[in-house]
GUSEVEX-38033 format. One line per 10 residues: number of its first residue (from 1); for each residue x negated, y, z of N, C-alpha, C, O. Coordinates in steps of 0.1 Angstrom, whole numbers, plus 5000, padded with zeros to 4 digits. Each point is the difference from the previous one (the first is absolute). Layout:
BEGIN
NUM) X/Y/Z/X/Y/Z/X/Y/Z/X/Y/Z  ...
END
This chain:
BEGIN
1) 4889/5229/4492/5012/5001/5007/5004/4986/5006/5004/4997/5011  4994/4996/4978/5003/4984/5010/4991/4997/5007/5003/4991/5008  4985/5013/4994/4985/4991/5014/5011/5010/5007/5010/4994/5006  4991/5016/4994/5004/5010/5012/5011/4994/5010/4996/4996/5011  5017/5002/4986/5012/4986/4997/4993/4991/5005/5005/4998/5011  4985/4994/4987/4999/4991/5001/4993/5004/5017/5002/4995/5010  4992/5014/4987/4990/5002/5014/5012/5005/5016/4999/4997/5012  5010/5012/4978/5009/5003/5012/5009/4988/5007/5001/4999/5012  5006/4991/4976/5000/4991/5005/4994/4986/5012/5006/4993/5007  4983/5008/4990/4990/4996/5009/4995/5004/5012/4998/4993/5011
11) 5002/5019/4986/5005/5006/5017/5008/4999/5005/4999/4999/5012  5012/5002/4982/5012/4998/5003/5004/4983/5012/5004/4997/5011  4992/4999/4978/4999/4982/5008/4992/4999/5012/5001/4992/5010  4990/5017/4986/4990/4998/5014/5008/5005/5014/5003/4994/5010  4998/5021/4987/5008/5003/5007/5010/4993/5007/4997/4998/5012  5014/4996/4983/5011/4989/5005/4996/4992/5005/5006/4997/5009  4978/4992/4988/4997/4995/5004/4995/5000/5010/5001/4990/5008  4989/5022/4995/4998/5005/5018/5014/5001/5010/5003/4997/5012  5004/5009/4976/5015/5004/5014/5006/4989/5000/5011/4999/5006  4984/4992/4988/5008/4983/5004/4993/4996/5012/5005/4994/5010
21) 4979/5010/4989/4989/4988/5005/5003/5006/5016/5001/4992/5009  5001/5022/4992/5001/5005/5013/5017/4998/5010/5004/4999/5012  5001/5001/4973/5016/4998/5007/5002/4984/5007/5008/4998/5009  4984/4989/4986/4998/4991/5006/4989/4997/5010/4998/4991/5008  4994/5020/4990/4989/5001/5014/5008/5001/5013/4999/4992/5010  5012/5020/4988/5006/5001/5009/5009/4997/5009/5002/5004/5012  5007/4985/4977/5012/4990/4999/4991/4988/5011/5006/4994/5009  4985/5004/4988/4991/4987/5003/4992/5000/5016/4997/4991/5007  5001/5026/4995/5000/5003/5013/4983/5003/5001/4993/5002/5010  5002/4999/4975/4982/4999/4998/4998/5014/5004/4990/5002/5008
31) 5021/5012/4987/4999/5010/5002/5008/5004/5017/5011/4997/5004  4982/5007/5002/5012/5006/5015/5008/5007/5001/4998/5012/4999  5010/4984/5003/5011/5007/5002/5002/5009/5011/4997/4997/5011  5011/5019/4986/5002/5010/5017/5009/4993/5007/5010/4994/4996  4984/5006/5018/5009/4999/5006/5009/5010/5009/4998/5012/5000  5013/4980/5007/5012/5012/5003/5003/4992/5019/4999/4988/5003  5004/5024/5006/5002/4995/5008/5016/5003/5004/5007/5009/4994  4996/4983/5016/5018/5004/5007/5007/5009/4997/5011/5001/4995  4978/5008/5012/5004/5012/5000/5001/5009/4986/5004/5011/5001  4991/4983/4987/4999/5007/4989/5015/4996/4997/5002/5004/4988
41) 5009/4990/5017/5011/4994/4995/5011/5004/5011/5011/4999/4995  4988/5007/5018/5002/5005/5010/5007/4984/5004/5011/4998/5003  4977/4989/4997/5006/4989/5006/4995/4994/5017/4990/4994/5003  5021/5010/5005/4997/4993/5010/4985/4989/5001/4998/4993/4990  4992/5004/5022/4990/4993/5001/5004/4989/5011/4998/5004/5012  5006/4985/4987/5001/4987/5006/4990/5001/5010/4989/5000/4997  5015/4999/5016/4992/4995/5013/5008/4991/5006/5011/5003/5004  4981/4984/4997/5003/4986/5008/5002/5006/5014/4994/5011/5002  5013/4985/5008/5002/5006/5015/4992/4986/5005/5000/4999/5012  4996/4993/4982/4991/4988/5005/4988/5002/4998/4997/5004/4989
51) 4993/4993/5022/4987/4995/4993/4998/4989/5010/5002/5000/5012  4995/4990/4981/4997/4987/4999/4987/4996/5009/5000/4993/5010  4993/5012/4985/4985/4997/5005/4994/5013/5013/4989/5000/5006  5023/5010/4997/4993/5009/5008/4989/5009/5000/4994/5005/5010  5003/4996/4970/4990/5009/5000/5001/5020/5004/4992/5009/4999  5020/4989/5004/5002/5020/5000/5006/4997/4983/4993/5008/4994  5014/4985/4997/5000/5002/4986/5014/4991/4998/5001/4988/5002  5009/5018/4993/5009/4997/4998/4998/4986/4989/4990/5000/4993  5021/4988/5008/4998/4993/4991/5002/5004/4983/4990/4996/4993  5017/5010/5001/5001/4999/4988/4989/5011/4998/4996/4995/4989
61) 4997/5013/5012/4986/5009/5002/4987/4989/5001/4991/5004/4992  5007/4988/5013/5000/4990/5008/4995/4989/4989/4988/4994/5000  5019/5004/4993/4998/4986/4987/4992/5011/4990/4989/4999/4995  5018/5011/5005/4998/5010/4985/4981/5000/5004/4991/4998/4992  5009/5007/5025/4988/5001/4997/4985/4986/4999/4988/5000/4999  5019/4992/5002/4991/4983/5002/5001/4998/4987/4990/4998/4994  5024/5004/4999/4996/4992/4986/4987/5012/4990/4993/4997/4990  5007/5018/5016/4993/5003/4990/4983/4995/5008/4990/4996/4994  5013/5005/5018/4984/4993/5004/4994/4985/4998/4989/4995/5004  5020/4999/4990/4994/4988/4998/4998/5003/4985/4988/5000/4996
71) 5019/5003/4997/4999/5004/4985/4985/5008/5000/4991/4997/4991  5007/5013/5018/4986/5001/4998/4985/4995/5005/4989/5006/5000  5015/4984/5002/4993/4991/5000/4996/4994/4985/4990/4994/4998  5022/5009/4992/4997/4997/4985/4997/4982/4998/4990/4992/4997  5020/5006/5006/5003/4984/5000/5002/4992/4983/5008/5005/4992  4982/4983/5005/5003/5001/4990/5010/4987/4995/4999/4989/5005  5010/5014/4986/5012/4992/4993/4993/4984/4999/4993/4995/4992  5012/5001/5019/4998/4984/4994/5007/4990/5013/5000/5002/5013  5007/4988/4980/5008/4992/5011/4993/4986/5000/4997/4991/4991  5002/5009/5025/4989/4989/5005/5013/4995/5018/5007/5008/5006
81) 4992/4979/4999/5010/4998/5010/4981/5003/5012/4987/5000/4999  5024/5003/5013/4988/4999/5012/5005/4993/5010/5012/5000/5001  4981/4993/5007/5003/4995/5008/5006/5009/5012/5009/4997/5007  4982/5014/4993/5005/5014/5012/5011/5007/4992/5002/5012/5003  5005/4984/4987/5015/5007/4996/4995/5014/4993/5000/5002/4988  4997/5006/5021/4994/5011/4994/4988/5002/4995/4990/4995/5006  5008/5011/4982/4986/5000/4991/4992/5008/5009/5002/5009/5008  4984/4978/4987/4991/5011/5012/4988/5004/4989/4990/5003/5006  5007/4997/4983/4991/5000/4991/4998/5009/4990/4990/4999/4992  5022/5013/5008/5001/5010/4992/5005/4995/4989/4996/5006/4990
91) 5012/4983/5007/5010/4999/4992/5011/5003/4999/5002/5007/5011  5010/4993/4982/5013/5000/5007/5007/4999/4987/4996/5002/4989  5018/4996/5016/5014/5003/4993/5009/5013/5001/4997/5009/5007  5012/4992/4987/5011/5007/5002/5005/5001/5010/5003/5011/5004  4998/4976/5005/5008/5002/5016/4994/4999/5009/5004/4996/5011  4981/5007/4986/4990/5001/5012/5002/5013/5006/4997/5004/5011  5009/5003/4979/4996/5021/4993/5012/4997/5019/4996/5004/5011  5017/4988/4988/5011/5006/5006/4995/4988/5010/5004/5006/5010  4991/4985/4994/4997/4992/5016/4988/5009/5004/5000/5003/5012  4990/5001/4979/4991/5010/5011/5004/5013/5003/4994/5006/5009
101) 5016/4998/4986/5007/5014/5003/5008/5000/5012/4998/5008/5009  5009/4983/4989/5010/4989/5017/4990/4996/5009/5002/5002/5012  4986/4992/4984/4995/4996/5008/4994/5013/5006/5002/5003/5012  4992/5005/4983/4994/5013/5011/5011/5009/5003/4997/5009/5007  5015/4990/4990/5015/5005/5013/5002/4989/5010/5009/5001/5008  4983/4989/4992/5007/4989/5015/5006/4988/4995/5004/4990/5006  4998/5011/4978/5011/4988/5000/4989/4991/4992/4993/5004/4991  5006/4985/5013/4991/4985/4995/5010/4995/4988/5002/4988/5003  5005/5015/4986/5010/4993/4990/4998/4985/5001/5008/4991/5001  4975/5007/5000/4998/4984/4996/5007/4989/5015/5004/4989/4998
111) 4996/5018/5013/5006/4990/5008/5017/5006/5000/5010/4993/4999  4989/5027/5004/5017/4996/4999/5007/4997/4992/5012/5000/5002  4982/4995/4980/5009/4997/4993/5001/4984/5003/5011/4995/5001  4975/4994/5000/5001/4991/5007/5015/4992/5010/5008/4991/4999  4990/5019/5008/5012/4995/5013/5012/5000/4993/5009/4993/5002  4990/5018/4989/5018/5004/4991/5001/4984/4991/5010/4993/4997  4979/5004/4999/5001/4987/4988/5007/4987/5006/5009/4993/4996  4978/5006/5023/5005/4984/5006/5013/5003/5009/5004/4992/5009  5004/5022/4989/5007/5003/5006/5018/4993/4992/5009/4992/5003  4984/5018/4984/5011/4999/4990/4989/4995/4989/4990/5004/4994
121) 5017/4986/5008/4989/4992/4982/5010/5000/4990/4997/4997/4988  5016/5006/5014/5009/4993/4990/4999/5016/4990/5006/5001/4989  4986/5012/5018/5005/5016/4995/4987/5004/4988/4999/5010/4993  4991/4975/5009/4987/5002/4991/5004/4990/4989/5010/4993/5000  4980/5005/4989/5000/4996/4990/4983/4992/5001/4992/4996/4992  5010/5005/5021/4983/4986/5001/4999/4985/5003/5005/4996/5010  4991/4998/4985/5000/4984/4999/4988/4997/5010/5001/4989/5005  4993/5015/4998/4985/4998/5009/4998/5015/5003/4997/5010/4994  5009/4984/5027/4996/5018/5005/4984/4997/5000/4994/4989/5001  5000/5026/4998/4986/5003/4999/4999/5011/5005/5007/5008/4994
131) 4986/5000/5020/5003/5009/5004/4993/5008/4995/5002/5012/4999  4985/4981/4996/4987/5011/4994/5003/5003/4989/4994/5010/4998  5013/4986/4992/5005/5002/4992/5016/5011/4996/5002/5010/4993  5009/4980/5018/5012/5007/4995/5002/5015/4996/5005/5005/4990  4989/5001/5023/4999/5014/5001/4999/5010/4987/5006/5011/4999  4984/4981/4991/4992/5003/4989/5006/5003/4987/4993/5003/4990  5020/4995/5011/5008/4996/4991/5013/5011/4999/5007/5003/5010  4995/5000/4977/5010/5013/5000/5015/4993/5002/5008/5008/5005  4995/4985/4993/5012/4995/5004/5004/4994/5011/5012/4999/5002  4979/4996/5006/4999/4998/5011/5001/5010/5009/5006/4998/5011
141) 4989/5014/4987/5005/5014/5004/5002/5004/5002/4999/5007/5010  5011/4991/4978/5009/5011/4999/5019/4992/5005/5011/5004/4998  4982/4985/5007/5013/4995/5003/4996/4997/5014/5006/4993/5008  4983/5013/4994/4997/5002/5021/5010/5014/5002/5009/5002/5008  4984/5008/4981/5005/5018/5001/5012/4994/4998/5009/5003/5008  4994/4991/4985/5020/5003/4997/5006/4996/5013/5010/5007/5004  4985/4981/5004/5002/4997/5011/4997/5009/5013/5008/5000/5009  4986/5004/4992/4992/5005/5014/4997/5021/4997/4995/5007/5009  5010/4997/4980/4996/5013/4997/5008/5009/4997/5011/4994/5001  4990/5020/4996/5015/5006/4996/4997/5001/4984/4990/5002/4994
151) 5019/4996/5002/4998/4997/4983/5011/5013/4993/5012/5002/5001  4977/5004/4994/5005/5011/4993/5003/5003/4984/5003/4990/4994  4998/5017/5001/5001/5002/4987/4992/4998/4990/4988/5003/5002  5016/4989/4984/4993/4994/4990/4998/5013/4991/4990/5002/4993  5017/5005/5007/5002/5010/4991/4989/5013/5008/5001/5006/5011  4984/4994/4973/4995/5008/5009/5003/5018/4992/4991/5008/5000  5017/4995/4996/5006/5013/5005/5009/5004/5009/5006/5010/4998  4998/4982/5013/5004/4999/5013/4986/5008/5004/4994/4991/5006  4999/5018/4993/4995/5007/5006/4995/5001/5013/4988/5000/5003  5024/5002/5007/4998/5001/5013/5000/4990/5007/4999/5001/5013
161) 5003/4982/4980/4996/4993/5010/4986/4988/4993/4999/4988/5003  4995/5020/4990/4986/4995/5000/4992/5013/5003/4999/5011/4994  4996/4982/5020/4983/5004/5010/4993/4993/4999/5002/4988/5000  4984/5018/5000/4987/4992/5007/5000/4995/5003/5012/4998/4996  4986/4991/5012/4999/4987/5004/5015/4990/4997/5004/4991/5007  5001/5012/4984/5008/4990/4998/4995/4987/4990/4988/5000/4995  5019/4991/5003/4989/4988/4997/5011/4995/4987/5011/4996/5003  4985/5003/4983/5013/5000/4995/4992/4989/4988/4989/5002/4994  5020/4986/5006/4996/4987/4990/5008/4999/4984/5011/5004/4996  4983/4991/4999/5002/4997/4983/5000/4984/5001/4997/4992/5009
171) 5009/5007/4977/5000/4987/4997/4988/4989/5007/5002/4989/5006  4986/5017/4990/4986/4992/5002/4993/5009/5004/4988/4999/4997  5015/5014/5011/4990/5008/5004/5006/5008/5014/5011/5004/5004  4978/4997/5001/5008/5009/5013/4986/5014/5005/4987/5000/5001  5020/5008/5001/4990/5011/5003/5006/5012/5011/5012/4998/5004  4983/5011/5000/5004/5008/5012/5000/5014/4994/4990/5006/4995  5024/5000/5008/5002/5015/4994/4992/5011/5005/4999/5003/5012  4997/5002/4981/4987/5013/5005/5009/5012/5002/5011/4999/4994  4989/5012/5013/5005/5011/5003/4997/5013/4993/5004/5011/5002  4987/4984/4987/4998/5004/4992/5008/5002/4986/5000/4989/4995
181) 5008/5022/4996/5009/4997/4991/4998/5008/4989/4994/5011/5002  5013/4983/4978/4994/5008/4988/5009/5010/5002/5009/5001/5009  4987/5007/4981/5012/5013/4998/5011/4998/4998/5009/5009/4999  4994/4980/5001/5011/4996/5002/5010/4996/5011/5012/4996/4997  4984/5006/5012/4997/4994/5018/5001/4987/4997/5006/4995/5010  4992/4996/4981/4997/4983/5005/4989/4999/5007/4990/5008/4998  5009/4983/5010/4991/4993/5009/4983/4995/4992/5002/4997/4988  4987/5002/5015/4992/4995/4991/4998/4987/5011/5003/5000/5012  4991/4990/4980/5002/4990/5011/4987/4993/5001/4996/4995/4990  4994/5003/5022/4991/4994/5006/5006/4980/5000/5009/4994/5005
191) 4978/5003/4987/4999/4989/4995/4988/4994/4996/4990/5007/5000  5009/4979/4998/4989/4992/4989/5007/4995/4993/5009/4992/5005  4990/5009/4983/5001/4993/4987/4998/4993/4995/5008/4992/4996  4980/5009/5001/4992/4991/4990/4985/5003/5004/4997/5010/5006  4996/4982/4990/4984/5004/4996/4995/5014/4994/4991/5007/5005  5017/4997/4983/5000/5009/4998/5000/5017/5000/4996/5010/4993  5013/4988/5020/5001/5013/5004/4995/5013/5006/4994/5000/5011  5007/5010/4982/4988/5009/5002/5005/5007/5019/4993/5006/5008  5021/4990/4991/5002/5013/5013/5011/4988/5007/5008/4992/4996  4986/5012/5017/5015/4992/5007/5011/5008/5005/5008/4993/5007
201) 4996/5020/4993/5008/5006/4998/5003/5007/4985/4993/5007/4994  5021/4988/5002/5001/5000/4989/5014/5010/4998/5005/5005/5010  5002/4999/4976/5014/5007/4999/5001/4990/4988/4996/5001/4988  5011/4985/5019/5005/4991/4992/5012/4997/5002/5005/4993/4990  5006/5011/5024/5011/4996/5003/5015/4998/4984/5009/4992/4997  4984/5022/4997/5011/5000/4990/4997/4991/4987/5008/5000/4992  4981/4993/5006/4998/4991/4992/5002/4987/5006/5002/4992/4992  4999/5004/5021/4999/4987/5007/5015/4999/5004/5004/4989/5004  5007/5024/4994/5011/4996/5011/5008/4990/4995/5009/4995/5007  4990/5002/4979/5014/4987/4998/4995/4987/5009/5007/4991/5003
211) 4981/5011/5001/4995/4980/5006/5004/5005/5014/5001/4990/5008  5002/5020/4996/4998/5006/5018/5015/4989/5002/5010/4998/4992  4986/4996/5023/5010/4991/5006/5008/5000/5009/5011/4996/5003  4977/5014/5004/5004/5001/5015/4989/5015/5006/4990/5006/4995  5015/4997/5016/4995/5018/5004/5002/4999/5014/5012/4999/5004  4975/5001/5006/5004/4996/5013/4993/5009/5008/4990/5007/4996  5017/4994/5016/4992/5010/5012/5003/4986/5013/5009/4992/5003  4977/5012/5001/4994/4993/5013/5010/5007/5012/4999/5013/5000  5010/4981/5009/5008/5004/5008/4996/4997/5016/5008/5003/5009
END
């Protein structure tokens, strides 16, 4: 009677211990998550009345669709300065995900945040302008967007005003909202991370939102 006890216990643990190992598979983003679209929420879909570059493609459609094409390109995590500003080597950062996204809607960040710096130097936090560099940088940014962008809501169960191509920064991280959302309708958010990451579209908004700073749309 006690091996028996002893055995069901054991299963027992095992058990728990799978529904732990999978409950952090999931939390961690190793397992995929469903996705949900707009309309599964009956939420209006954002269209830019701009396009920028004149492709027939609205701008906020526009970034959503550059930043997933450079992303698949499968760029890997590592920060290196270039002389051409933008990575040409299949490296990248965090804020490459959101200047190549801008850059294939028409907007160049690295020169127009540039002109914003030798314009207004007193609105940056740089001791030595660098244009190949500034751009690169999440705080630098996100204090171009707070300047120059419409700045929307921190709070992401505000629902209806996170879309697709919106570009929304954290403390030390910045990434571009997917149109994509969990069953919960939050946003999943297109990003790099780290080295480590298995997916660059991720459902991490509700683990990440205390660092979120700022939430901007291209105007």
């Amino acid at each position: 009677m006690q091996a028996l006890k002893k055995k069901w216990l054991l299963f027992l643990i095992l058990i728990i211990s799978f529904l732990i190992l999978i409950y952090m598979c999931y939390y961690w983003n190793l397992i995929p998550h469903k996705m949900y679209t707009n309309e599964d929420f009956q939420i209006q879909t954002y269209y830019s009345k701009i396009d920028k570059d004149e492709d027939g493609v609205d701008d906020q459609t526009d970034i959503l669709k550059s930043a997933r094409e450079y992303l698949a390109t499968n760029p890997k995590y590592e920060s290196k300065y270039y002389g051409t500003g933008y990575p040409d080597d299949n490296l990248g950062v965090c804020t490459d995900v959101v200047a190549f996204a801008l850059l294939g809607a028409g907007y160049d960040i690295m020169n127009l945040l540039n002109e914003d710096v030798l314009k207004n130097p007193d609105a940056y936090d740089i001791d030595v302008v660098d244009k190949n560099i500034d751009f690169r940088r999440v705080l630098n940014l996100d204090t171009y967007l707070k300047r120059n962008a419409i700045s929307l809501s921190t709070n992401i169960y505000d629902k209806e005003e996170f879309q697709g191509g919106d570009i929304i920064v954290f403390k030390k991280h910045i990434g571009i909202i997917s149109e994509k959302r969990n069953r919960k309708g939050i946003n999943f958010l297109i990003h790099h991370a780290n080295p480590f990451q298995l997916h660059y579209e991720e459902d991490v908004l509700e683990r990440l939102q205390k660092d979120i700073i700022g939430h901007y749309r291209i105007s």
